[in-house]
PDB file of N, H, CA, C and O in Angstrom:
ATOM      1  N   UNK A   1      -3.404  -2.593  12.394  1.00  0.00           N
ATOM      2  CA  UNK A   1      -2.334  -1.795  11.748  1.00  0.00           C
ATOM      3  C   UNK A   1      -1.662  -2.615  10.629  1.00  0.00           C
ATOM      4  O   UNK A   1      -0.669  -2.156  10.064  1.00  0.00           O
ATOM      5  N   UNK A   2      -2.116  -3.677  10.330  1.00  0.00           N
ATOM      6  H   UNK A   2      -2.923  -4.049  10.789  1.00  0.00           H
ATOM      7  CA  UNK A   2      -1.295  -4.561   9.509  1.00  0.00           C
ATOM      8  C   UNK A   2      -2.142  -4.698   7.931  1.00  0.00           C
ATOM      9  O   UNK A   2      -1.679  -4.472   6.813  1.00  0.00           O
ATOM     10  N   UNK A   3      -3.398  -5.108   8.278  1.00  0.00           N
ATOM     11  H   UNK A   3      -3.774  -5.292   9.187  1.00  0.00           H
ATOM     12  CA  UNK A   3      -4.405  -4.640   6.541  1.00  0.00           C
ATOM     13  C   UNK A   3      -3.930  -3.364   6.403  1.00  0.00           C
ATOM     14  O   UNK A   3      -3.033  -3.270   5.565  1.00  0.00           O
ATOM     15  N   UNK A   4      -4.206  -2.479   6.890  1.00  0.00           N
ATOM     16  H   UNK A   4      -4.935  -2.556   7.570  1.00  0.00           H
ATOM     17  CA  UNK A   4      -4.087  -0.934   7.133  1.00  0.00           C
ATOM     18  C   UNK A   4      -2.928  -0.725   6.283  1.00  0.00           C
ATOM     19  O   UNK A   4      -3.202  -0.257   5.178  1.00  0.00           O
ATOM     20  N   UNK A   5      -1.612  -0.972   6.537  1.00  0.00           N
ATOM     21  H   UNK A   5      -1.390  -1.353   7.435  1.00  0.00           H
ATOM     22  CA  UNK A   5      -0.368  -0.722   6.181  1.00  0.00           C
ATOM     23  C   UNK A   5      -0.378  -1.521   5.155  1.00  0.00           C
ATOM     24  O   UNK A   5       0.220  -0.872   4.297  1.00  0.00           O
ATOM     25  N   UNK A   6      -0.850  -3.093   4.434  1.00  0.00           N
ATOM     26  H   UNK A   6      -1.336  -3.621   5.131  1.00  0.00           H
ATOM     27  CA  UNK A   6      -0.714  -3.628   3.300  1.00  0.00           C
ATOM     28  C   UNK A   6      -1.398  -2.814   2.737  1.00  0.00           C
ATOM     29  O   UNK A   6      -0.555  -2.200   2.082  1.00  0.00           O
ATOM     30  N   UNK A   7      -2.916  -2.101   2.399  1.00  0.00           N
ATOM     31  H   UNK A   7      -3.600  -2.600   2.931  1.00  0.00           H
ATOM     32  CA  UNK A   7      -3.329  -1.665   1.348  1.00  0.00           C
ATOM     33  C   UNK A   7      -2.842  -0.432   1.412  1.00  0.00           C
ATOM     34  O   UNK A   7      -3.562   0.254   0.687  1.00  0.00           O
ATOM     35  N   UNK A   8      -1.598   0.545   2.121  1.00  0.00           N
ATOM     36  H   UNK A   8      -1.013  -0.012   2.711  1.00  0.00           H
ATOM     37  CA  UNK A   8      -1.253   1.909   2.190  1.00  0.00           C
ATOM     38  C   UNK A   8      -0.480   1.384   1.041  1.00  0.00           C
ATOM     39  O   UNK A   8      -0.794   1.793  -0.077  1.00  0.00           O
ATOM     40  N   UNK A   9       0.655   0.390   1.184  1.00  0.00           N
ATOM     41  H   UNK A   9       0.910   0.058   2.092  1.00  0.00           H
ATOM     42  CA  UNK A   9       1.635  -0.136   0.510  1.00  0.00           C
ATOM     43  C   UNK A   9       1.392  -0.235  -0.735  1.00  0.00           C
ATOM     44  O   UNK A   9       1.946   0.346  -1.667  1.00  0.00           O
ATOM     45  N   UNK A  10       0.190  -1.305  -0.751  1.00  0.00           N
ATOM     46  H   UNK A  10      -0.260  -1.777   0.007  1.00  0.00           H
ATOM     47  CA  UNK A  10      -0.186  -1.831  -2.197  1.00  0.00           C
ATOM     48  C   UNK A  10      -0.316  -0.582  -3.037  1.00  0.00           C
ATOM     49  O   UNK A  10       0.331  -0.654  -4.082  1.00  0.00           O
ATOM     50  N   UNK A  11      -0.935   0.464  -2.869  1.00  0.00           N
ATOM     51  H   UNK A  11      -1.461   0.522  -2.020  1.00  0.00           H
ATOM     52  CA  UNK A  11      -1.743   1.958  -3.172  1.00  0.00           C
ATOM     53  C   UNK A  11      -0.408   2.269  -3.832  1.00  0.00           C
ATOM     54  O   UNK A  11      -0.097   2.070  -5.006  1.00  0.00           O
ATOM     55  N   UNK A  12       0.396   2.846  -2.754  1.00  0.00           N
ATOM     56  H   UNK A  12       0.143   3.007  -1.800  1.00  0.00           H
ATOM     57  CA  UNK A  12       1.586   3.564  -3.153  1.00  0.00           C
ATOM     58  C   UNK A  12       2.916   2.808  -4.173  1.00  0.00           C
ATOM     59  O   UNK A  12       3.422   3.541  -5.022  1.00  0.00           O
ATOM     60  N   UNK A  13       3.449   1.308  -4.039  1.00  0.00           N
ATOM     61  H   UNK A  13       3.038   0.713  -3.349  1.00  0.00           H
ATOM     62  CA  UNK A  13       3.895   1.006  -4.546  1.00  0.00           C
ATOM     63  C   UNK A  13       2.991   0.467  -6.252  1.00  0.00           C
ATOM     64  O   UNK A  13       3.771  -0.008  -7.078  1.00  0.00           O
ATOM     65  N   UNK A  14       1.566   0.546  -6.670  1.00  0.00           N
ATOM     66  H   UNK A  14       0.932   0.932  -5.999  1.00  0.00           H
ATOM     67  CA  UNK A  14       0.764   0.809  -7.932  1.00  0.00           C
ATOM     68  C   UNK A  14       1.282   2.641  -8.559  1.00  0.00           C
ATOM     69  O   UNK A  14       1.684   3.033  -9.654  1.00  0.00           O
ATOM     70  N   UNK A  15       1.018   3.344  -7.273  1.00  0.00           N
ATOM     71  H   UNK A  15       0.691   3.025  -6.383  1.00  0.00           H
ATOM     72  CA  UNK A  15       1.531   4.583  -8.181  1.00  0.00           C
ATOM     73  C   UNK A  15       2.816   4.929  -8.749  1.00  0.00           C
ATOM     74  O   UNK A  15       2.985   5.879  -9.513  1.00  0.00           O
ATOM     75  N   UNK A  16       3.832   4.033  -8.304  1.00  0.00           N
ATOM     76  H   UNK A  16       3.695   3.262  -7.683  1.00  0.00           H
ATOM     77  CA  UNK A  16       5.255   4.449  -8.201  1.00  0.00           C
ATOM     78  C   UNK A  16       5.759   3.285  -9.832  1.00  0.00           C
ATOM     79  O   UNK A  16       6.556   3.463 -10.753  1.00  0.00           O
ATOM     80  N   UNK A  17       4.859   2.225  -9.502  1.00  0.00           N
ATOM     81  H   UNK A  17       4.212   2.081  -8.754  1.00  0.00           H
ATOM     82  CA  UNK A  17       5.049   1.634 -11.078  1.00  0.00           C
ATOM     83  C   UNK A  17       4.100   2.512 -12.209  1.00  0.00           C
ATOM     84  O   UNK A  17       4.124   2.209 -13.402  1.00  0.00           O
TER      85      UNK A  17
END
């Protein structure tokens, strides 16, 4: 649950910049 949740993160905080 922890890769999992860094690349959800990474994903979403790229679209938001």
């Amino acid at each position: 649950m922890g890769g999992s949740n860094m690349a959800s993160l990474n994903a979403s905080r790229q679209m938001m910049r």
